[in-house]
DRENZAZA-373367 format. One record per atom (N, C-alpha, C): residue in three letters; x, y, z. Coordinates in steps of 0.05 Angstrom, whole numbers, padded with zeros to 5 digits, always signed. Example, Ala and Ser with C-alpha at 12.3 -4.5 7.8 and 13.67 -1.06 7.14 Angstrom:
% residues 2
ALA+00264-00114+00156;ALA+00246-00090+00156;ALA+00264-00066+00156;SER+00257-00045+00142;SER+00273-00021+00143;SER+00258+00001+00157;
This chain:
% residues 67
UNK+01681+00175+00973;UNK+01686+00202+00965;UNK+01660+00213+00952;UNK+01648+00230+00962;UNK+01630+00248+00947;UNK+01639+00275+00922;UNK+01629+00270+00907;UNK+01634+00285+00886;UNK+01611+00301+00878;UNK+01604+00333+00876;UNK+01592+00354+00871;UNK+01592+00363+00844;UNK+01580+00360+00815;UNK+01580+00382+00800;UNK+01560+00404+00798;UNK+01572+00418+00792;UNK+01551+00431+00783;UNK+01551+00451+00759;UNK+01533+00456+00742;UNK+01535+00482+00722;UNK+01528+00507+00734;UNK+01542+00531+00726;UNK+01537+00555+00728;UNK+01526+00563+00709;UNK+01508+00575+00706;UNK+01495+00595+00680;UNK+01490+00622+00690;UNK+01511+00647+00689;UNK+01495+00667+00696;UNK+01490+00685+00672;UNK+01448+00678+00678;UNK+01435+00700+00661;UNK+01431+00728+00668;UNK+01418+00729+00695;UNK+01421+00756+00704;UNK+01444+00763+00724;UNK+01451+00791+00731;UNK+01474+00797+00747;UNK+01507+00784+00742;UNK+01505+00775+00726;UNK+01531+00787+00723;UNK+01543+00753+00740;UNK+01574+00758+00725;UNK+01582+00738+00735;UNK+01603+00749+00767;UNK+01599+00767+00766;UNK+01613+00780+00795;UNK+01590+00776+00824;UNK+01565+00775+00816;UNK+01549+00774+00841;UNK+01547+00738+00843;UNK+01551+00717+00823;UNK+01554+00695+00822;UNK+01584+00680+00837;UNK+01606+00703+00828;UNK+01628+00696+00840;UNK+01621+00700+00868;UNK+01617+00721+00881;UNK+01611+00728+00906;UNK+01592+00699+00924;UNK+01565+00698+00910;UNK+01551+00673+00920;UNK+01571+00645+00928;UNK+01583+00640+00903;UNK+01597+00617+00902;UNK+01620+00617+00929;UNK+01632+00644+00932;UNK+01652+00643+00954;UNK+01641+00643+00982;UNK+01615+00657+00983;UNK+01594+00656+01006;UNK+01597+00637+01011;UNK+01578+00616+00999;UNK+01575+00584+00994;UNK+01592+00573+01015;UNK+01620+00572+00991;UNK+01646+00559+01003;UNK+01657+00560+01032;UNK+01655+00593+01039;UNK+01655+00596+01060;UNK+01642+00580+01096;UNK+01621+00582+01075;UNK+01595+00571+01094;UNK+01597+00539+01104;UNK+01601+00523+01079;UNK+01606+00499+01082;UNK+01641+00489+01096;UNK+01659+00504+01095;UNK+01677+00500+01101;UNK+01682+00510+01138;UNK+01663+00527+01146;UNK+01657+00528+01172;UNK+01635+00508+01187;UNK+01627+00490+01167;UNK+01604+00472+01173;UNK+01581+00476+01181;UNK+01576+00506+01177;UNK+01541+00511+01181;UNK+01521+00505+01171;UNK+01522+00484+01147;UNK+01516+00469+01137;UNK+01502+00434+01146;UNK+01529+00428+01160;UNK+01525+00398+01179;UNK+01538+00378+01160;UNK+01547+00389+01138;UNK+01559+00383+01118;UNK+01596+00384+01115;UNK+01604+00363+01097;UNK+01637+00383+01112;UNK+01647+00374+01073;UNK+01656+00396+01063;UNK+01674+00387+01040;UNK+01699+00377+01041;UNK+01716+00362+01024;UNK+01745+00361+01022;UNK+01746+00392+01004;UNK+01748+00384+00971;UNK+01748+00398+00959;UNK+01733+00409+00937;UNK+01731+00441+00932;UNK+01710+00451+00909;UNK+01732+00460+00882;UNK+01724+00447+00861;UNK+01739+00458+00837;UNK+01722+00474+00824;UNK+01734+00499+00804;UNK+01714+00504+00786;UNK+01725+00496+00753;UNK+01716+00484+00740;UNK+01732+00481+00710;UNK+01714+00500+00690;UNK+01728+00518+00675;UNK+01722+00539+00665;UNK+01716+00532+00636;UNK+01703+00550+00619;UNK+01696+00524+00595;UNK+01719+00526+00573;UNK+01740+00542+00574;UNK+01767+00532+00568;UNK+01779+00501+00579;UNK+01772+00493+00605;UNK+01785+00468+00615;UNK+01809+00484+00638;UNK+01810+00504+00639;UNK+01817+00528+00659;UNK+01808+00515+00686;UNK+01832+00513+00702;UNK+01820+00500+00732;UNK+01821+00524+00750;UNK+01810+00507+00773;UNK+01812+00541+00805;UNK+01802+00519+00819;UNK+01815+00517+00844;UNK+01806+00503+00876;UNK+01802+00526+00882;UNK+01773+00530+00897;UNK+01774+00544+00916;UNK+01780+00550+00943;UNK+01796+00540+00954;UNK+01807+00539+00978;UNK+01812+00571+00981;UNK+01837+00576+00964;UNK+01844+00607+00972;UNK+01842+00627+00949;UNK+01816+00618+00926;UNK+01817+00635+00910;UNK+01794+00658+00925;UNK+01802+00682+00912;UNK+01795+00704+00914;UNK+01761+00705+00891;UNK+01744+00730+00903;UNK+01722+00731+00884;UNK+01739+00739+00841;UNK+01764+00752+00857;UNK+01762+00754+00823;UNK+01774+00740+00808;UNK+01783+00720+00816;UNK+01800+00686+00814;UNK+01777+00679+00795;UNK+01751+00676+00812;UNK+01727+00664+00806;UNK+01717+00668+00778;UNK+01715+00701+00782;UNK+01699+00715+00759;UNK+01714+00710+00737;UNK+01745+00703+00730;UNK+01760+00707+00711;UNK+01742+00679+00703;UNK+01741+00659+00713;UNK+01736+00629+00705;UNK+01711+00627+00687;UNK+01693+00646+00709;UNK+01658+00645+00695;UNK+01665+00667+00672;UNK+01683+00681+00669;UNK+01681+00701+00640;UNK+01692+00685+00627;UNK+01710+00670+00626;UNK+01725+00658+00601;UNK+01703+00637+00585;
């Protein structure tokens, strides 16, 4: 099993053009244009606030990176 973290830090733009990237992303890799294939992407929010992104929405996202 491969496992992905990563930190988000958004300094510029906002955490809505970050949510958007992140769902791009997800998108992208989950159609395999990549060559790559995920199971699953979590985001843990720095509450400890979870979200799979499977069917979250951009403003699912943004709630996570604002808290």
């Amino acid at each position: 099993m491969l496992v992905t973290i990563a930190t988000i830090v958004g300094l510029v733009g906002g955490t809505l053009a970050i949510a958007e990237q992140i769902r791009q992303w997800y998108q992208q890799y989950k159609q395999g244009k990549s060559g790559k294939t995920i199971e699953k992407v979590l985001i843990v929010g720095r509450n400890g606030r979870r979200l799979l992104l499977e069917n979250a929405t951009i403003e699912q996202i943004q709630q996570i990176l604002d808290e």
